[in-house]
C-alpha positions in Angstrom: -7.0 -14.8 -7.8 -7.5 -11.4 -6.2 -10.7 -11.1 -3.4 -10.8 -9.3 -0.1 -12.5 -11.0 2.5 -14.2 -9.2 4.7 -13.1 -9.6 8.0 -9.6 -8.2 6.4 -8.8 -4.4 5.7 -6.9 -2.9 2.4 -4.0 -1.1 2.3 -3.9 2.8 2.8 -0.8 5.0 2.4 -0.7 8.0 3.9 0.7 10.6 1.7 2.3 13.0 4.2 4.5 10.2 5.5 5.5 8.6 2.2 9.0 8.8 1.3 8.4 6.9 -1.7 11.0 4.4 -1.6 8.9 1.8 -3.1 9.7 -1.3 -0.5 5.7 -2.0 -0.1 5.1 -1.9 -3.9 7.7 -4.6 -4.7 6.5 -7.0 -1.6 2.9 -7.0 -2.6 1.9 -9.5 -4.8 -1.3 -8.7 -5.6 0.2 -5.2 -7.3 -2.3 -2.8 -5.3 0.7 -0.2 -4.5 2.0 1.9 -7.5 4.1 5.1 -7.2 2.9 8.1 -8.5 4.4 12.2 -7.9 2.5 13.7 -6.1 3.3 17.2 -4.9 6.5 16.5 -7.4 8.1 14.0 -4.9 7.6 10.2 -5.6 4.6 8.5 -3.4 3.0 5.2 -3.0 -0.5 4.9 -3.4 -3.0 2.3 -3.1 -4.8 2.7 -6.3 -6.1 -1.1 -6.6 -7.8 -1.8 -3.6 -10.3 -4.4 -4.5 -7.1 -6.7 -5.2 -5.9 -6.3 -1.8 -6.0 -9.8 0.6 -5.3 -7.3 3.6 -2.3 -9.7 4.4 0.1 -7.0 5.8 3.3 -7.0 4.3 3.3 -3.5 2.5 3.0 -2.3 6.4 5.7 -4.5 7.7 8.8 -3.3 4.8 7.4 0.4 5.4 10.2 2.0 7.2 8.2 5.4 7.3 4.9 3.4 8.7 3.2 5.2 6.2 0.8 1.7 5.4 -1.9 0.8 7.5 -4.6 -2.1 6.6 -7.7 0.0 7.6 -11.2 -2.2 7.9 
């Protein structure tokens, strides 16, 4: 069920530009994003990256553009 191909990137969140609102983690099916604290504000992070298909939803809902599919 869960593969990344390789011409297809995984997701990355950038930590400095996180908000943590949470929209990527409830769009992605493949439950790569989770929040976390970090620096005691709420974050997203990318912590299963071998699920991701790279498909590029968890950029799109990010209004902070804080996701990026990276190769």
């Amino acid at each position: 069920m869960f593969w990344n191909k390789k011409d297809r990137g995984v997701a990355f969140v950038h930590p400095d530009k996180c908000e943590g609102c949470g929209k990527c983690v409830k769009i992605c099916r493949n439950q790569v994003l989770n929040i976390v604290m970090y620096e005691n504000e709420k974050r997203a992070i990318a912590n299963h990256t071998n699920r991701c298909s790279g498909c590029g939803k968890c950029t799109v809902v990010c209004p902070q553009r804080a996701v990026e599919i990276i190769l």
